[in-house]
N, C-alpha and C positions, 0 to 999 in steps of 0.2 A: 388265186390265193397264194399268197406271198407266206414262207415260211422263213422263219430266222432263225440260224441257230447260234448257241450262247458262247459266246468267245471262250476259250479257256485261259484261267486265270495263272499268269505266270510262278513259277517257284522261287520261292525266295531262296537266296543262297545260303549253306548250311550258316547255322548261326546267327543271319538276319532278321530282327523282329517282322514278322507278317504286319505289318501294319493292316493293311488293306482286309484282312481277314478280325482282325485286332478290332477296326473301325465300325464293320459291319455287327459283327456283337455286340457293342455298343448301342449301334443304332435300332437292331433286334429289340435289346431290353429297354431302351425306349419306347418301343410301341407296345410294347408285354408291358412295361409300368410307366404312363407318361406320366405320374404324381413327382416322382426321382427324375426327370429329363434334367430339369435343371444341377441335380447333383453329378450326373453320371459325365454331364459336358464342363463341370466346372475341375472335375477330377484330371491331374495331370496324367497321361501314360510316360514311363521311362523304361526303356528296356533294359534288363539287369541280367547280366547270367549268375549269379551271386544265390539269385532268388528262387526257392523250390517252383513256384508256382505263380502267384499273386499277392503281392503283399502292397498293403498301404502307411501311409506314415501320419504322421497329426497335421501334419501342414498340405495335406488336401494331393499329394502326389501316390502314382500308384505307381510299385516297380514288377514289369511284367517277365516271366520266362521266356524267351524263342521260341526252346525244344517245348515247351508245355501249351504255347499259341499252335504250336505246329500241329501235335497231336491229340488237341482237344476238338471236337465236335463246336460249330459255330455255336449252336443254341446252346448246347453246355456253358460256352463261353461267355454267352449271355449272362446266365443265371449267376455267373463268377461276379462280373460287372456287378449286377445288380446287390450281389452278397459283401464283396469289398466297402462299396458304395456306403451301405447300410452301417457299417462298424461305425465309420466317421459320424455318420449323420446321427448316429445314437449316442455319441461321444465316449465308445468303450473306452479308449486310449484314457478321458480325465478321469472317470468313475473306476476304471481297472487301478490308474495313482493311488486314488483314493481309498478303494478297498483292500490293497495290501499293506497301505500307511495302517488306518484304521483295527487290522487284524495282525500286525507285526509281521507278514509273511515274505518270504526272500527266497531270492535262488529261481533259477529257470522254472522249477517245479509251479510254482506260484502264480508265474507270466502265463504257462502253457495253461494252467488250470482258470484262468482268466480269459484265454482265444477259446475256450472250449466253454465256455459259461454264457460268453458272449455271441458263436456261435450257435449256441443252443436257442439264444434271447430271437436272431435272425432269423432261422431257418424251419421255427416251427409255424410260419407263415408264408416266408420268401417265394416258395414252387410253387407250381399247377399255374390254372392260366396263364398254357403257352410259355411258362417256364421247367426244362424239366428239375430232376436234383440231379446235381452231380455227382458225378463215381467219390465217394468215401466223406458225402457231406454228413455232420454230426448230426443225431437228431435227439432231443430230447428224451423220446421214448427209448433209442436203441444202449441208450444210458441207464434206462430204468426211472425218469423221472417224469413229470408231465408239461401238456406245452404250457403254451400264455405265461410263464414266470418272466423273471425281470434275469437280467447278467447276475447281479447281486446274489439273487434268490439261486441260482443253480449254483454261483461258486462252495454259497455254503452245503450246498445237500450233496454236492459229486465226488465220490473217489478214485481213484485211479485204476487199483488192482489191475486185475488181468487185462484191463482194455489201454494197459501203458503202451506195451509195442504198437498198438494200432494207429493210437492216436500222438505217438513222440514225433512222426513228422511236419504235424500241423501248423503251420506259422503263416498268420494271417499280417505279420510285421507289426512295428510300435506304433501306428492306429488301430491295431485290437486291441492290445494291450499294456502299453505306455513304454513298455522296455525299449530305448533305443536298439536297433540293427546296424552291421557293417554296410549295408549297403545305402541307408538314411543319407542326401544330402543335407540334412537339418537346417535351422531356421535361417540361414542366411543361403542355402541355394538357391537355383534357378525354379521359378515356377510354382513355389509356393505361397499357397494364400494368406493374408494374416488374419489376424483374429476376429476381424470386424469382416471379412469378405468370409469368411466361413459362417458367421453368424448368419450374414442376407441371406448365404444358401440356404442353412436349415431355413429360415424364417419363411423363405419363397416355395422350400416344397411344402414345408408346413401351410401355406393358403393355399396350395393345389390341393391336399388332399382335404383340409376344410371346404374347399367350395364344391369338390363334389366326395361329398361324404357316404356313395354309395359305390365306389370305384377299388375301397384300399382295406384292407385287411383291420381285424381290431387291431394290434400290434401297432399298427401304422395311424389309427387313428389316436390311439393312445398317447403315442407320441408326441401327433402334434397339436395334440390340448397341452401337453406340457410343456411346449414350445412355446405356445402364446400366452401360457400360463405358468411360468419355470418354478417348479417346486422347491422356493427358495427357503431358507432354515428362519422363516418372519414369524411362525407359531412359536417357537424353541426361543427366538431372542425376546421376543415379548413375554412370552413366563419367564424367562431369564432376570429381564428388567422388572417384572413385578417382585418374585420372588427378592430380589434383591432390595428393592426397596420397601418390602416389608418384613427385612430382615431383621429389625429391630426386634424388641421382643412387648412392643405395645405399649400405651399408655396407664402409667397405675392410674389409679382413681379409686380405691377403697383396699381395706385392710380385712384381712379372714383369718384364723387360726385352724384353716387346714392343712398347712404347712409353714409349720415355725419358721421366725426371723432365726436368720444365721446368728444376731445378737444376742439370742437365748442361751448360747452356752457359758458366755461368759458374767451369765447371772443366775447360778442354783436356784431351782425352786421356780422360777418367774419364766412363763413363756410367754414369748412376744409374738405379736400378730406380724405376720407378712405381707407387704406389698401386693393385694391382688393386679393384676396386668389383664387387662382385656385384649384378644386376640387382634393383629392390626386386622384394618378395613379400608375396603377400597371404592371408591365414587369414580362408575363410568362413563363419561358423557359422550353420548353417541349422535355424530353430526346427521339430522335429519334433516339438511337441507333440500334443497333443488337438484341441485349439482352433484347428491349423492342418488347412485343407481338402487332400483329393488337388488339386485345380486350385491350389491357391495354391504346393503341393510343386513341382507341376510350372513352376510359374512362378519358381519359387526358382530349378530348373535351369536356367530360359533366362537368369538375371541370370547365373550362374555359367558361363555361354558369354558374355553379353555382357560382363563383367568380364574374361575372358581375353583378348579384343581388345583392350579399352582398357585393356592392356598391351603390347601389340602383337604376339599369336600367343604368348607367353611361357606357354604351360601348366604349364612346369614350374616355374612360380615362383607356382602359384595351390596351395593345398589347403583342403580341405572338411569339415567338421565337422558331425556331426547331431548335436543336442541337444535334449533334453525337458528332464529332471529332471537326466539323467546325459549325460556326453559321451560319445561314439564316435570313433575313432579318426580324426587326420589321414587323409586319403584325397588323394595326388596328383590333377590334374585331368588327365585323358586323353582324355574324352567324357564327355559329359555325362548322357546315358543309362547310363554306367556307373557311375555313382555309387551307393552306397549309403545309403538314408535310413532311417536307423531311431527307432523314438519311440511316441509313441503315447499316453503318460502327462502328470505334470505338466508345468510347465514352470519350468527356472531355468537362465537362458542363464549367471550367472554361470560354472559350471560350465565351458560353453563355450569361454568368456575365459580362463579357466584351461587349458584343454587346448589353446588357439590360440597361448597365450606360454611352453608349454613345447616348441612343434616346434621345431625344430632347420634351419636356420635362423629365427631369432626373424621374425616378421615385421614388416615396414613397416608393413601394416596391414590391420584387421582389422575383415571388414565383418560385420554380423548382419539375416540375416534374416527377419524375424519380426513376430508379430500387434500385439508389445505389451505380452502380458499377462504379465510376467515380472519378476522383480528384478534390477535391475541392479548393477556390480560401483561398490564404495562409492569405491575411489581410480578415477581415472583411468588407464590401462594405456598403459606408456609407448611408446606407438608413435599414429599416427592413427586414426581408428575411425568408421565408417560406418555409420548403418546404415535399410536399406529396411524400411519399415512395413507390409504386410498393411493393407487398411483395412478397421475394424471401426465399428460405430456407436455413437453416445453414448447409453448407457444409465444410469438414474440409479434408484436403488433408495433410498428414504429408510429404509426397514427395515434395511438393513444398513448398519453403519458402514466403510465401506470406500473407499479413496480412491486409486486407478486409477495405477500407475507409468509417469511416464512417461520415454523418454528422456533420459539425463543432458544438462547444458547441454553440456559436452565433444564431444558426438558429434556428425558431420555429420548428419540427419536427411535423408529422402528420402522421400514417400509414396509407395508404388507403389500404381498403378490411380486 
């Protein structure tokens, strides 16, 4: 029986990033989370003595200590990796911009109250299985707050008080939270990603942790539903666009004298009747083709709830239209689940439009829901017209001469999803 014994691994010279020990970490928190392999090998290392610890920056590069690779524990250094890693991939660095834009806040206090928000968002999942915590990582609760919230949600709830000196060292650099660093090569250095090679990363670990959805943490699944699914502001611009185009103040069509004409006063004694205005109203026609998903149907209904708010609870001034090839009846809005969608075949929304500007009251305006793949009505329909897009992806077939309709210039456009 042959025994081997394990070479010993040379010292680096004072000052020298350990690489080799640096690497192995790496490679650690790759097998602790292969979901992150792909972010953790797309991450640049740069050794910095500038830098307390570990810091990352928005362009995908990480700037390492020496003295801090030197006297960290490998597997601590793992869970470093795997902790830096995660800032990027949850985009603290755009949403930390955004939340101080938003909140008018300034000044280091701000940024640091931002790596600590953001920290908190990582690390009330990041340990255990084979990752330990490291010495002085933030945690949710040692804050006094609880886990599972978002970066967001902690920056509003956390103060500083007595826990200032503990935590004024902390800086996870400007991919926690967007404040550029002195030691940042920025967007024209060596080794960083751009915009579109950061996206494949997230997109890649996000189908590693879709495909095995019993491997990653909620936090981490969380994530990367939002990834395939980016919670983009398409509900907010679509009541945007409706509220907007029924901004007017409705159609008169009869006179009442429960509120005098303004012309009343310049005739004693005579009161005049005023302009009644009927609240505007809106006709939705909702593409029930083929080519429209159950999920997307069902997400038609929820616009069709949120379009009746941003009216202001006015259901009876909404109705609803399924449309493939052929229209279906105006249907008042009551619940949303009681709608009926009927369809299944081609699709030609024209149709539609035509069955939306023969209800009775005409509508204000008329939103259409739909993938896309559909011909559109050749005049402009004299009322406003909205309409939310299904999003489909760009396919191009040079076999077929065929040239994709897209929404008229006329209509408000909106992508959902």
């Amino acid at each position: 029986m042959t025994v081997t014994h394990e070479q010993p691994r040379p010292t680096p010279a004072a000052g020298d990033l350990d690489w080799e020990k640096l690497f192995a970490a790496r490679l650690y928190a790759t097998r602790a989370r292969p979901y992150l392999a792909t972010a953790l090998f797309a991450l640049h290392p740069v050794a910095s003595r500038d830098v307390p610890t570990m810091a990352v920056d928005r362009h995908w590069r990480c700037y390492i200590s020496p003295a801090f690779v030197d006297r960290t524990p490998l597997a601590e250094l793992a869970s470093i990796w795997v902790h830096e890693v995660s800032h990027l991939l949850r985009d603290h660095h755009g949403r930390g911009d955004r939340h101080v834009t938003e909140h008018d806040l300034q000044g280091p206090g701000a940024r640091l109250r931002m790596n600590i928000a953001g920290d908190c968002e990582i690390n009330d999942d990041a340990y255990g299985e084979g990752l330990p915590h490291p010495a002085g990582a933030v945690m949710p609760d040692r804050l006094g707050m609880e886990s599972g919230l978002l970066m967001e949600d902690y920056a509003r709830r956390f103060s500083f008080g007595a826990l200032t000196p503990e935590l004024a060292w902390l800086d996870c650099g400007s991919g926690a939270d967007g404040s550029p660093r002195p030691w940042d090569l920025g967007p024209g250095g060596a080794h960083g990603l751009t915009g579109e090679e950061r996206d494949r990363v997230r997109f890649r670990v996000a189908e590693g942790i879709r495909g095995r959805p019993g491997s990653a943490p909620d936090g981490w699944k969380r994530w990367a539903d939002e990834v395939f699914h980016p919670p983009q502001p398409w509900r907010r611009l679509l009541g945007a666009a409706v509220r907007s185009a029924v901004s007017g103040s409705g159609a008169g069509d009869d006179y009442a004298y429960a509120r005098p004409a303004r012309r009343s006063a310049s005739l004693p004694g005579v009161i005049l009747p005023s302009l009644l205005r009927r609240p505007p109203t809106v006709a939705v026609v909702i593409d029930t083709s083929g080519s429209v998903s159950d999920a997307e149907l069902g997400s038609a209904l929820l616009e069709v709830a949120a379009i009746g708010r941003a009216l202001g609870g006015r259901r009876d001034a909404v109705s609803v239209i399924s449309c493939d090839a052929a229209a279906g009846v105006a249907v008042p809005l009551c619940r949303g689940e009681w709608i009926p969608l009927v369809g299944g075949g081609g699709t030609d929304l024209r149709a539609g439009f035509r069955q939306a500007l023969r209800t009775r009251p005409r509508p204000d305006v008329v939103v259409a829901l739909t993938d896309g793949q559909t011909p559109w009505p050749e005049a402009q329909p004299p009322c406003r017209t909205v309409v939310g897009l299904f999003p489909r992806p760009i396919e191009y077939d040079e076999s077929v001469d065929y040239v994709p309709d897209h929404p008229p210039k006329w209509a408000r456009v909106v992508r959902i999803g």
